[in-house]
PDB file with one MODEL, atoms N, CA, C and O in Angstrom:
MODEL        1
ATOM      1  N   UNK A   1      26.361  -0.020  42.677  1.00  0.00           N
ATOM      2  CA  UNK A   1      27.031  -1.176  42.130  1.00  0.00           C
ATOM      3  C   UNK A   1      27.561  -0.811  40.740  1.00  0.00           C
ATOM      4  O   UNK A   1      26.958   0.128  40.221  1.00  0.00           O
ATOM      5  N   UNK A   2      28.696  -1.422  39.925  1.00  0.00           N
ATOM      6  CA  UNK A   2      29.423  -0.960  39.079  1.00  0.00           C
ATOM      7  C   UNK A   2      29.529  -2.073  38.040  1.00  0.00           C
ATOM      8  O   UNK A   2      29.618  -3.172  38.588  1.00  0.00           O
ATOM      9  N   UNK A   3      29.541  -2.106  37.164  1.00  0.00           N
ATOM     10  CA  UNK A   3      29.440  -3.448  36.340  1.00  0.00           C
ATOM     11  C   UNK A   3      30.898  -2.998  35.716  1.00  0.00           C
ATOM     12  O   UNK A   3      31.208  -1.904  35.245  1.00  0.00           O
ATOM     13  N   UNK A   4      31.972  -4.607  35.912  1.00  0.00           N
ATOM     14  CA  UNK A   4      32.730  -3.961  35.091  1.00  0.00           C
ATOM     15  C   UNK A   4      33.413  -5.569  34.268  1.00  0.00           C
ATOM     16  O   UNK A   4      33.797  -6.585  34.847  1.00  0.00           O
ATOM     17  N   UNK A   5      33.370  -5.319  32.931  1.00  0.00           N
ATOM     18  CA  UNK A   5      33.763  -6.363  31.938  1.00  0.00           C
ATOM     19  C   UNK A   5      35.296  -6.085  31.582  1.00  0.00           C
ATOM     20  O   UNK A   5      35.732  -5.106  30.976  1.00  0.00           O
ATOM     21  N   UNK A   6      35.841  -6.905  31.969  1.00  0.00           N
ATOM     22  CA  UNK A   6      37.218  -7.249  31.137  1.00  0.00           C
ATOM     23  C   UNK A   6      37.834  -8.168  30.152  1.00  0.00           C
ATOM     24  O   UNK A   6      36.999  -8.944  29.687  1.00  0.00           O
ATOM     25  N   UNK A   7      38.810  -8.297  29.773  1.00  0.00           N
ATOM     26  CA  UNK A   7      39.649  -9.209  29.125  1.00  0.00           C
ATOM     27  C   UNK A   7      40.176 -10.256  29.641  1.00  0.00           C
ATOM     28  O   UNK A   7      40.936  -9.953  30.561  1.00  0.00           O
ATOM     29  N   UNK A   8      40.104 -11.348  29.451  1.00  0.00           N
ATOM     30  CA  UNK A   8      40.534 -12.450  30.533  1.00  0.00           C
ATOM     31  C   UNK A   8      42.056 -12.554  30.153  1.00  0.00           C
ATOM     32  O   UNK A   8      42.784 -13.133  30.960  1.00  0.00           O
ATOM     33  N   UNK A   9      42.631 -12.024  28.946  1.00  0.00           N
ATOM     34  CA  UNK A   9      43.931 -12.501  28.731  1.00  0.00           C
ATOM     35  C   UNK A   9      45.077 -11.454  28.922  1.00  0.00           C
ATOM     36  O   UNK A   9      46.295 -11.626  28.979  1.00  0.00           O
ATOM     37  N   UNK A  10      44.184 -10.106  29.018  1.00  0.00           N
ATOM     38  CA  UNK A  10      45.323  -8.913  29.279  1.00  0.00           C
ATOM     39  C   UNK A  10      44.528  -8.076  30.096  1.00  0.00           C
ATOM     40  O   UNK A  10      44.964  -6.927  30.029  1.00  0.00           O
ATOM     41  N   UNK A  11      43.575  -8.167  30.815  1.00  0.00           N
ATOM     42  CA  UNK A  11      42.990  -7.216  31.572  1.00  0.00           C
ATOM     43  C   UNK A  11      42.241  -5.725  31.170  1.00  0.00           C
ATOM     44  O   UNK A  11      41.989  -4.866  32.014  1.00  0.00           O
ATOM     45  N   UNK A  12      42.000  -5.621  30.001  1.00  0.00           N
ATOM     46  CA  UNK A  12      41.987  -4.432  29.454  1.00  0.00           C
ATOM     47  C   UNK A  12      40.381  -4.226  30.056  1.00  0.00           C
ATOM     48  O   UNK A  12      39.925  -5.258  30.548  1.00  0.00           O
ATOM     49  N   UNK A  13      39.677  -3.306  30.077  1.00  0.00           N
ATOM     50  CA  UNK A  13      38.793  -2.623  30.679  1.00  0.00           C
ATOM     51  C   UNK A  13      37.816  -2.616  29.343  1.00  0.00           C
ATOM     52  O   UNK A  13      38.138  -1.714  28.570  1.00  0.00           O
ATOM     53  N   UNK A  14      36.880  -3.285  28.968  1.00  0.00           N
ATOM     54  CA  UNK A  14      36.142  -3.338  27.415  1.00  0.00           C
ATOM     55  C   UNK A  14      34.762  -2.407  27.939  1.00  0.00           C
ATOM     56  O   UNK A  14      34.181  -1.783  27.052  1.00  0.00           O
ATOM     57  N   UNK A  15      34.139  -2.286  29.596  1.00  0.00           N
ATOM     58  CA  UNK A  15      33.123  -2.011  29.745  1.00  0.00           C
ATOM     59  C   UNK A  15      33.339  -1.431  31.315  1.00  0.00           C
ATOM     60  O   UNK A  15      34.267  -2.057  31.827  1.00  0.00           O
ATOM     61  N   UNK A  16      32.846  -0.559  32.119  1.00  0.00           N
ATOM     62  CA  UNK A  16      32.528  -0.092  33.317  1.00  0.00           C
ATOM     63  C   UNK A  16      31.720   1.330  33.273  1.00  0.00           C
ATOM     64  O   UNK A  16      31.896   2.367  32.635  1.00  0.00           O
ATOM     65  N   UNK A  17      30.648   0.863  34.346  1.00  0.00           N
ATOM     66  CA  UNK A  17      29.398   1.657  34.319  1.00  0.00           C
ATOM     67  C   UNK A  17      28.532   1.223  35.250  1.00  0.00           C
ATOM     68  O   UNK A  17      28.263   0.079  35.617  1.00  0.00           O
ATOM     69  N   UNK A  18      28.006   2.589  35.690  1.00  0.00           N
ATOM     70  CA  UNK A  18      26.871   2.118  37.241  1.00  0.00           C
ATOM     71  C   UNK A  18      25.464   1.405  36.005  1.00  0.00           C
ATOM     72  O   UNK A  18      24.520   0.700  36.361  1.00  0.00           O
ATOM     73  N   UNK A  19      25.739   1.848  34.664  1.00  0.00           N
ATOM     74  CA  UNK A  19      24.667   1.437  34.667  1.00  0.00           C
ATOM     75  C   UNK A  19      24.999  -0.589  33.494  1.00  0.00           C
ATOM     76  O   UNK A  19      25.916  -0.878  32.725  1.00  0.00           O
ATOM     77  N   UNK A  20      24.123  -1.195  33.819  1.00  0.00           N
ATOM     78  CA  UNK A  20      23.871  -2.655  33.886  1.00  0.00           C
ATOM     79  C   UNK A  20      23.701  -2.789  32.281  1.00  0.00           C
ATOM     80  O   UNK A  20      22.686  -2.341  31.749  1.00  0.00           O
ATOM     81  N   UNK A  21      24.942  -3.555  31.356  1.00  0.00           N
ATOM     82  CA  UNK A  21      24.109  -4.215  30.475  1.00  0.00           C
ATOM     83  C   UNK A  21      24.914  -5.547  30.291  1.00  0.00           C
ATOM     84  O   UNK A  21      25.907  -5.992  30.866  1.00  0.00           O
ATOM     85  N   UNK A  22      24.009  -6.087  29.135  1.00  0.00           N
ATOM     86  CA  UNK A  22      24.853  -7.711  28.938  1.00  0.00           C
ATOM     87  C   UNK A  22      25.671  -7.899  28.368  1.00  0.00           C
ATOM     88  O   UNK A  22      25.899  -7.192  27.386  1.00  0.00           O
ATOM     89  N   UNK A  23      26.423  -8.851  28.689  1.00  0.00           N
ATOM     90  CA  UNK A  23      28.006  -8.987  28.232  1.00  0.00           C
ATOM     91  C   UNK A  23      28.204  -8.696  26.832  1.00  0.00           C
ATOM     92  O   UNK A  23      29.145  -8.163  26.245  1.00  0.00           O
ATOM     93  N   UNK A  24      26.428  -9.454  26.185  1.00  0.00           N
ATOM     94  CA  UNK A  24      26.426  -9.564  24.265  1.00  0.00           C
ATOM     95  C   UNK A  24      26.636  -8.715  23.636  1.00  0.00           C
ATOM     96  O   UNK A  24      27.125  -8.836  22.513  1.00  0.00           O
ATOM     97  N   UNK A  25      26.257  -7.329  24.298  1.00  0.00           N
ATOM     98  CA  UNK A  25      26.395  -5.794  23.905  1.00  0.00           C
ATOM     99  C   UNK A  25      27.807  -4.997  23.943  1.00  0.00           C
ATOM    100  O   UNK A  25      28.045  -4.109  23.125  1.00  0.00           O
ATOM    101  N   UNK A  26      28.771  -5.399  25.004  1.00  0.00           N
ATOM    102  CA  UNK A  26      30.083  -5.541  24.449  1.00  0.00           C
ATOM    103  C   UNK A  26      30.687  -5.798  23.639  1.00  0.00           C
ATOM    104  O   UNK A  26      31.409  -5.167  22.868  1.00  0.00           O
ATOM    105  N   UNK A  27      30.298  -7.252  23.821  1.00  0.00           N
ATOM    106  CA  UNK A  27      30.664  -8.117  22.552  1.00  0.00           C
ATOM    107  C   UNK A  27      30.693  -7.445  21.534  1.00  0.00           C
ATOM    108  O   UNK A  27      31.680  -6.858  21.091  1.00  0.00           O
ATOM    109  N   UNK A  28      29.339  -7.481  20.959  1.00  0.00           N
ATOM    110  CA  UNK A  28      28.913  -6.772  19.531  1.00  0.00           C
ATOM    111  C   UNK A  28      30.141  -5.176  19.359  1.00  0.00           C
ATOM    112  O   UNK A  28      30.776  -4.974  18.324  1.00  0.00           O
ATOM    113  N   UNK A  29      30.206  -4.420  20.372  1.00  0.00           N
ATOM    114  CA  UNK A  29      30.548  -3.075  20.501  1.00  0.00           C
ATOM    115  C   UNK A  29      31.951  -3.364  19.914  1.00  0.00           C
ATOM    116  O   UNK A  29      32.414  -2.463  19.214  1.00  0.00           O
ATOM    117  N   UNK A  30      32.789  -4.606  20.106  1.00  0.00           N
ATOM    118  CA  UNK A  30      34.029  -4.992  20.119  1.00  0.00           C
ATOM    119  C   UNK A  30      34.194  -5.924  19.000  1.00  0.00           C
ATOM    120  O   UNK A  30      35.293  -6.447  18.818  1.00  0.00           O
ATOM    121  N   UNK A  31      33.291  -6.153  18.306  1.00  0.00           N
ATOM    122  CA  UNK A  31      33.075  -7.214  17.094  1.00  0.00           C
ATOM    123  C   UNK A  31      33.897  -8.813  17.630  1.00  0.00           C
ATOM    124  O   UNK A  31      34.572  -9.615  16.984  1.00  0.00           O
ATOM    125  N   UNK A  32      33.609  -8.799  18.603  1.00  0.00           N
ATOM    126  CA  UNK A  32      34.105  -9.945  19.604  1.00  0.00           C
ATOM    127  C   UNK A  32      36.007  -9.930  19.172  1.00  0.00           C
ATOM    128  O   UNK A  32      36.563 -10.523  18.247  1.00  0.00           O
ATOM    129  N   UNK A  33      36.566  -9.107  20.139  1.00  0.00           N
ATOM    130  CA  UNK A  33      37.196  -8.953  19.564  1.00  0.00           C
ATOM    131  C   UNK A  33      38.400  -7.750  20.168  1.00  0.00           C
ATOM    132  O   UNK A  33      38.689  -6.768  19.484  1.00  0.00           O
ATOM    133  N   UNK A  34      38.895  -7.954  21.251  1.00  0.00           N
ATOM    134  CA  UNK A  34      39.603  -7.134  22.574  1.00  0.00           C
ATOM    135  C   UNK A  34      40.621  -6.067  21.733  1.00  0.00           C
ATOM    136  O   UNK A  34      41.716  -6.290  21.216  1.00  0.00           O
ATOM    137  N   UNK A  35      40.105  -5.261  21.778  1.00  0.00           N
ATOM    138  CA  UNK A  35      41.187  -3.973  20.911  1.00  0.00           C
ATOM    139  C   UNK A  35      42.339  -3.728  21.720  1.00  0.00           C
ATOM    140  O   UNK A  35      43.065  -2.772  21.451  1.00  0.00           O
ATOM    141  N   UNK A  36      42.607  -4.547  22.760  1.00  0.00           N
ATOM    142  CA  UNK A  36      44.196  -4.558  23.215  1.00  0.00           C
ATOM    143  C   UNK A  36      44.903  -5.172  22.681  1.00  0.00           C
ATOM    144  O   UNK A  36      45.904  -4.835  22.048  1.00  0.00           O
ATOM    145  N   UNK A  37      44.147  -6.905  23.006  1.00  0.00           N
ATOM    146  CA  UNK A  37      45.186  -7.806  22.699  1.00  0.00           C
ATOM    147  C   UNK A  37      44.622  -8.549  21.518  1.00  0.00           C
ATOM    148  O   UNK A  37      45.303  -9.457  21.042  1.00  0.00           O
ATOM    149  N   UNK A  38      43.660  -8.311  21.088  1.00  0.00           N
ATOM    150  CA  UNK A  38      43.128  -8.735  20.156  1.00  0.00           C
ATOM    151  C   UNK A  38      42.808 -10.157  20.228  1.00  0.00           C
ATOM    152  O   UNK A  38      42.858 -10.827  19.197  1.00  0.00           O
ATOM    153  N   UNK A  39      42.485 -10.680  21.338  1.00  0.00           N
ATOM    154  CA  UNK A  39      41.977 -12.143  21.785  1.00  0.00           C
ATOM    155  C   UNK A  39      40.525 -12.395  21.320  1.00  0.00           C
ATOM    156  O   UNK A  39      39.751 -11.498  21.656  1.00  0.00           O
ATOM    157  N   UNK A  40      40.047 -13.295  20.705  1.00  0.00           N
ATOM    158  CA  UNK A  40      38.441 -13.767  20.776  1.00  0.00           C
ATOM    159  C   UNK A  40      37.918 -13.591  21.642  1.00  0.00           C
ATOM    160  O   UNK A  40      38.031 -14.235  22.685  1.00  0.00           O
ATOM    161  N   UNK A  41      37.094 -12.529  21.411  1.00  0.00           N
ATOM    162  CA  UNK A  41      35.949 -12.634  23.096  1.00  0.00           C
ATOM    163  C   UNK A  41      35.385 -13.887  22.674  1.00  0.00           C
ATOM    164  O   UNK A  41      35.613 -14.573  21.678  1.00  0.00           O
ATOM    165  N   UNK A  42      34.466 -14.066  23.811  1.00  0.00           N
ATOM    166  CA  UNK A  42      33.486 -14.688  24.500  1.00  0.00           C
ATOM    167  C   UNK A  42      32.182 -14.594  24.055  1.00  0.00           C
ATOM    168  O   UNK A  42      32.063 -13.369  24.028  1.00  0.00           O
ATOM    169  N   UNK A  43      30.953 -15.109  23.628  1.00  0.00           N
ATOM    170  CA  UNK A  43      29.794 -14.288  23.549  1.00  0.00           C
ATOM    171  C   UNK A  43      28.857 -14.543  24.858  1.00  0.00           C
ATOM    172  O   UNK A  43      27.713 -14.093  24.927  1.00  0.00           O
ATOM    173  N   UNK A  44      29.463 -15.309  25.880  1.00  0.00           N
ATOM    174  CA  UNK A  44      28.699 -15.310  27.156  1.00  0.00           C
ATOM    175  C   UNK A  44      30.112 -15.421  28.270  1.00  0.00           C
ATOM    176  O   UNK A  44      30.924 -16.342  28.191  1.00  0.00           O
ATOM    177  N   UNK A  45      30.176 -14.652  28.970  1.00  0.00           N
ATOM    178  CA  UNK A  45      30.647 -14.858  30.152  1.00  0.00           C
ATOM    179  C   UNK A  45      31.199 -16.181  30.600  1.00  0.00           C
ATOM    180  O   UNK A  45      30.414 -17.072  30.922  1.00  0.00           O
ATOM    181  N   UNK A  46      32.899 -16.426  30.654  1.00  0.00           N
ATOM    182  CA  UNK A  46      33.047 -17.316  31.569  1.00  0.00           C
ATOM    183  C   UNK A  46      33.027 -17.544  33.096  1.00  0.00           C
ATOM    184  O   UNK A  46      32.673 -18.478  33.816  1.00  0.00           O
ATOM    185  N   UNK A  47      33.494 -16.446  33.281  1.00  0.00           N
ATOM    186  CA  UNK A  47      33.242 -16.345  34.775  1.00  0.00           C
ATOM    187  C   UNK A  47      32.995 -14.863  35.030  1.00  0.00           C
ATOM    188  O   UNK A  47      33.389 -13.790  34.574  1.00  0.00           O
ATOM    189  N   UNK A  48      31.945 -15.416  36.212  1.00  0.00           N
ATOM    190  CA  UNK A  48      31.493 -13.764  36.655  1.00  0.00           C
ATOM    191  C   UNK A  48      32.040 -13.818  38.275  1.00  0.00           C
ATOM    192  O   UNK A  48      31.899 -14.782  39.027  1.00  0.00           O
ATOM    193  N   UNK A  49      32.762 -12.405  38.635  1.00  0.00           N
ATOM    194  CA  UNK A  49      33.025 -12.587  39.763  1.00  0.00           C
ATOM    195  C   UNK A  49      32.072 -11.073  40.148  1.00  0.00           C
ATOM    196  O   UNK A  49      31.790 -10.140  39.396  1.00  0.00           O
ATOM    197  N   UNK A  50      31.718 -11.289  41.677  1.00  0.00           N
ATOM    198  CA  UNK A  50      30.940 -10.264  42.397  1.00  0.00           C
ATOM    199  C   UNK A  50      31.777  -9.808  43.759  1.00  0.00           C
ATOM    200  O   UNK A  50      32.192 -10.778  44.394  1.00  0.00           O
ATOM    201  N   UNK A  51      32.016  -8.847  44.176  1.00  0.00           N
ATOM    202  CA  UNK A  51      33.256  -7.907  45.112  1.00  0.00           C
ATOM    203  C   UNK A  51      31.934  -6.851  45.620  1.00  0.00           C
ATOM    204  O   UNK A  51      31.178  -6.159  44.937  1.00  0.00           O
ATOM    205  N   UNK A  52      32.019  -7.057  47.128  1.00  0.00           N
ATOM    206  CA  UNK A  52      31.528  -6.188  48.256  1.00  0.00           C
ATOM    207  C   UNK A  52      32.398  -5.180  47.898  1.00  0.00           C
ATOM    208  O   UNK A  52      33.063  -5.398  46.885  1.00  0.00           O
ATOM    209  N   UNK A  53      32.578  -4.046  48.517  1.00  0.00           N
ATOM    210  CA  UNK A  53      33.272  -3.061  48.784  1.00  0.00           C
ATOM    211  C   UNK A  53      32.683  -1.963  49.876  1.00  0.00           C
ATOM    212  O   UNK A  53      31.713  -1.236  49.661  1.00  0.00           O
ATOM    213  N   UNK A  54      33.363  -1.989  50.931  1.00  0.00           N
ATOM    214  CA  UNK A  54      32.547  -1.919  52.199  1.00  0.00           C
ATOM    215  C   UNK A  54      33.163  -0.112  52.307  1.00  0.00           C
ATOM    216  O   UNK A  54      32.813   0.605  53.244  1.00  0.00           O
TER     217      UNK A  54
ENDMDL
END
């Protein structure tokens, strides 16, 4: 399984990794704060989506 955090307003890729952490640790990594588009993160998740991949 792959954890992967994005940008809700430009898609940019802030986090992906087999291995698991919490969104807050992004956050922090990014000073809340999307080095694409430079949008306000989030400090909790609005939506989480989950994808099989068979």
């Amino acid at each position: 399984m792959v954890e992967k955090i994005v940008c809700e307003k430009c898609g940019y890729v802030l986090y992906e990794s087999k291995e698991l952490i919490p969104p807050l640790q992004v956050y922090e990594k990014y000073n809340g704060v999307c080095p694409n588009c430079k949008k306000k993160l989030n400090r909790k998740p609005l939506k989480i989506e989950i994808k099989i991949n068979k």
